[in-house]
N, C-alpha and C positions, 0 to 999 in steps of 0.2 A: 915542177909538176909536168905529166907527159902533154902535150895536146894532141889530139887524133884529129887528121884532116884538116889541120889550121885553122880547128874552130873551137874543137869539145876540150874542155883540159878534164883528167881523171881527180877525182876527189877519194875519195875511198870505197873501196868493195862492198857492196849491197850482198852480191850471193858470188859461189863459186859449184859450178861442176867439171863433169866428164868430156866437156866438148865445149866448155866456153866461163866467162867469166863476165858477170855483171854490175856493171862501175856506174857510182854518182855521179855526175860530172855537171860540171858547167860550159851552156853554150855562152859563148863569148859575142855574138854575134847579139843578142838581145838579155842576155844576162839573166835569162832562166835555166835553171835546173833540171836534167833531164836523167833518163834513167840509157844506159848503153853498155847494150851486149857485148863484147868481143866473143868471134865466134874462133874455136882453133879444132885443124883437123885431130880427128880419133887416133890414135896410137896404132902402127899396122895398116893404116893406108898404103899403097905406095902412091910416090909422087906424083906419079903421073893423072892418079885420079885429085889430087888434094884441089885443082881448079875448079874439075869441072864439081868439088860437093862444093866450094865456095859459091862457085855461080849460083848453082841451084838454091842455098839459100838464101843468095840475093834476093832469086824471082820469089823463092816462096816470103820473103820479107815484103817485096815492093807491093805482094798478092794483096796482104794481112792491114797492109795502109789503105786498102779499099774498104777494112770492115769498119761500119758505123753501127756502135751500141755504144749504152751507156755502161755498160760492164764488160767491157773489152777495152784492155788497154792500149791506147793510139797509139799506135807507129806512126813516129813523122819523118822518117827518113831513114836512107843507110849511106853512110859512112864506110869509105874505104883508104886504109891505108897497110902499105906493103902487101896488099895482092889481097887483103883479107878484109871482108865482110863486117860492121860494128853498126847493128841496127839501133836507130837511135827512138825511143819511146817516153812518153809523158812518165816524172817521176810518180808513183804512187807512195804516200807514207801512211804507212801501220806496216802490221802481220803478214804472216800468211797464213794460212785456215792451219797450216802444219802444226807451225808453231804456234798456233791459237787451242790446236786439241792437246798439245804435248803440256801447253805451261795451264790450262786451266780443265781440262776433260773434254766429254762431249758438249757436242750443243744443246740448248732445248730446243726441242720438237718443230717449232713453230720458226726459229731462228733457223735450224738449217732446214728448213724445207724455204726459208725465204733464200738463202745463201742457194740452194739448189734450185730454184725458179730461176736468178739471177745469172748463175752460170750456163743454164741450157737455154734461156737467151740469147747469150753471149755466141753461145755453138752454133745456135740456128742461121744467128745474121752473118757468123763467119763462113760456114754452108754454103750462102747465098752467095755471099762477094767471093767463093772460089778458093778460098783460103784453108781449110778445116782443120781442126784440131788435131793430132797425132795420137790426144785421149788425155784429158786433163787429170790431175793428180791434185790430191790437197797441197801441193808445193805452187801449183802454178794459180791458188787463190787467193787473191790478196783482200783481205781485211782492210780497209783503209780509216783511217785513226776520224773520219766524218761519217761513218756509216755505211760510204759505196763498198759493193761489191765487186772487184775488178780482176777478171782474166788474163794473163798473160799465157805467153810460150804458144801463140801464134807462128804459121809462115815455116812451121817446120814438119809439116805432115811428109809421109812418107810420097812416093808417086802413086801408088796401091793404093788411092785412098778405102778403107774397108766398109763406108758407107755411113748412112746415117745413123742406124741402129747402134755403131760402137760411141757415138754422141751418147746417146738412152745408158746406153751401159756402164761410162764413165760417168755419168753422172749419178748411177743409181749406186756403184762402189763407193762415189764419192761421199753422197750421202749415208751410207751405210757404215761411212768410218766416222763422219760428222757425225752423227746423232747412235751410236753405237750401243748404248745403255740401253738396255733392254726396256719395254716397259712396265714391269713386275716392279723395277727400280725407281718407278715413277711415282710422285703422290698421285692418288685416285683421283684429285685434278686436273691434270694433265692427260685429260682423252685424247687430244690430238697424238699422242705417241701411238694409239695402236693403227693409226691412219695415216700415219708418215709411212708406217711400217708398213703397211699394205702397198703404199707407191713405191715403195725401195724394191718389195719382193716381185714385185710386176717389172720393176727393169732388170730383175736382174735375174729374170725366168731363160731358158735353155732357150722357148721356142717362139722371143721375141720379137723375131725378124719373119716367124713362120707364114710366110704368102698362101699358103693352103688354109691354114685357119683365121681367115680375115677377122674373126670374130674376138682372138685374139690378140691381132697386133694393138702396139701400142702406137701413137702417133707423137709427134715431140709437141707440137702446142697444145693440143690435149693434156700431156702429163706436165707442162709449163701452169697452165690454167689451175690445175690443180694443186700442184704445189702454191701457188699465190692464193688460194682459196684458204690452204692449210696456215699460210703464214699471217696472214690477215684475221683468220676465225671466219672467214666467209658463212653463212647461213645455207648457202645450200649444199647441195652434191653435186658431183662432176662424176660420171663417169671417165677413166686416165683412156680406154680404148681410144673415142672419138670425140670427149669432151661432152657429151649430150646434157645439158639440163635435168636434173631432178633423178640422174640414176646414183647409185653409188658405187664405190671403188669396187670393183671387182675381188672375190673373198666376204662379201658380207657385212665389209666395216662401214660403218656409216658418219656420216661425219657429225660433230657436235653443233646444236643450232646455236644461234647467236643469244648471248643471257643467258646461256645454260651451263655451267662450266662442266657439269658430273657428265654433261652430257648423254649420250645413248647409245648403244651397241646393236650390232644387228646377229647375224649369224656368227660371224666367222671373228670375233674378238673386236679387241680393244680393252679402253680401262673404264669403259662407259657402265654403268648399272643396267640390266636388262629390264623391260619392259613386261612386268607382271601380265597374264591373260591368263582371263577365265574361259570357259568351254567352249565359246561361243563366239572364239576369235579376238574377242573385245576384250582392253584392260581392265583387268578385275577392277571394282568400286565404283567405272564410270556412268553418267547417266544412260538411259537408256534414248535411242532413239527421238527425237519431236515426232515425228508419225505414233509413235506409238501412243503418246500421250496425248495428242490432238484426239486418236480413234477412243480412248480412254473419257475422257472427258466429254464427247460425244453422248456416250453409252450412258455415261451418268445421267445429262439431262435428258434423255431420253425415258430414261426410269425416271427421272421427277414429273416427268410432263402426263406420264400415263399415273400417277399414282396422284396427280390432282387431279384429273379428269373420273378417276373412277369417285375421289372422294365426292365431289359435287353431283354423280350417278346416285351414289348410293345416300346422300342429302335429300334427291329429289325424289 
């Protein structure tokens, strides 16, 4: 068996691509199992540059051992041997969302808006520690056979990074391949589908990023909060713009209260049953008003009091 850097020996191939190869291994130094990249230059480099993209993904590896989430997968080190770069990160075992949609379909509703909460977490803290994504893919989401949700393919962003809004965007593709089933496909239980659908179509709107219409943007903990609201059945609404308390998703959807499973629909869809109203604003069958009936019941004793009073008039 090979050992890299006279510590990791290679066990067998987890993944392979276009630019590198991802091996089991064992560290020797405390006899846990770790998961390591090898990284090899692209085909049509010339050599002269094959250093300096080594370097570079060193730095962007050393970057991505800064980010702390629970759904980000830790880089604890890199590894060099023969000139070349072998970032070393904590094994994860399960899936990956890929191969989670390819062997069983989409997700339900509520599953991947939790799987999409968890990964734009991931995005946000890797933002912070300088690290950011390159644009996550259902390949780089691992399913883990305990329930976490875990990111990889940190540490390789471009220099360009395109900003925060392509976070929003990978995420909202992401979810848009996750949870793909339309929701016509849905039983009439599952309202949550037309409210996922509403956060997927808000990130994955043209004029996302648009600083002219503040009213528009969308913000990344906003559309986090709401996804976690979706994945839990939360009771209230989140507006995705700024996260405000007590508005709803933009479009009209409204989100289903808690104990309600038909739940309710507003304007702009979902699989919720609508809310019957009669002329007067108010759902047809409901009571009316207490003011009304306090003023009602007034009027009543008021006609008994005068129609004893006259009786005892006309007695006397």
């Amino acid at each position: 068996m090979t050992v890299i850097a006279g510590r990791y020996r290679l066990l067998d191939v987890l993944a392979e691509g276009a630019t590198g190869t991802v091996w089991r291994a064992l560290d020797e130094t405390n006899h846990h199992e770790v998961a390591l990249k090898e990284f090899r230059a692209p085909a049509g480099i010339p050599a002269d540059e094959v250093p300096l993209l080594y370097a570079r993904r060193e730095r962007g590896a050393r970057a991505a051992a800064r980010i702390s989430h629970p759904s980000a997968v830790r880089v604890l080190g890199v590894a060099t041997e023969d000139g070349r770069p072998w970032v070393v990160t904590e094994l994860v075992r399960g899936l990956s969302l890929a191969e989670t949609l390819e062997a069983a379909g989409p997700l339900p509703p509520r599953e991947a808006a939790r799987v999409g909460a968890e990964v734009l977490g991931a995005l946000r803290a890797a933002r912070e520690a300088g690290a950011p994504h390159r644009g996550v893919e259902p390949r780089h989401v691992l399913l883990a056979n305990d329930g976490r949700v875990a990111v990889t393919g940190f540490g390789t962003a471009p220099e360009d990074d395109p900003g925060p809004e392509a976070d929003l965007r990978s995420v909202g593709a992401l979810l848009d391949a996750a949870a793909s089933a339309p929701p016509a496909s849905l039983p009439p239980s599952d309202a949550w589908a037309g409210v996922l659908r509403a956060v997927v179509e808000d990130l994955l709107r043209e004029d996302l990023g648009d600083t002219d219409r503040p009213d528009r943007a969308l913000t990344a903990d906003g559309t986090e909060r709401e996804l976690r609201r979706v994945a839990t059945g939360g009771a209230r609404t989140t507006g995705v713009t700024q996260g405000e308390p007590g508005t709803a998703p933009r479009g009209g959807t409204s989100v289903p209260r808690e104990g309600d499973p038909a739940g309710r629909k507003g304007s702009g869809g979902g699989n919720a049953m609508p809310v019957a109203r009669g002329s007067g604003g108010r759902p047809s069958g409901s009571r009316p008003p207490r003011r009304t009936l306090v003023l009602l019941a007034g009027l009543i004793g008021a006609l008994l009091i005068a129609g004893a009073l006259t009786y005892h008039l006309v007695r006397g």
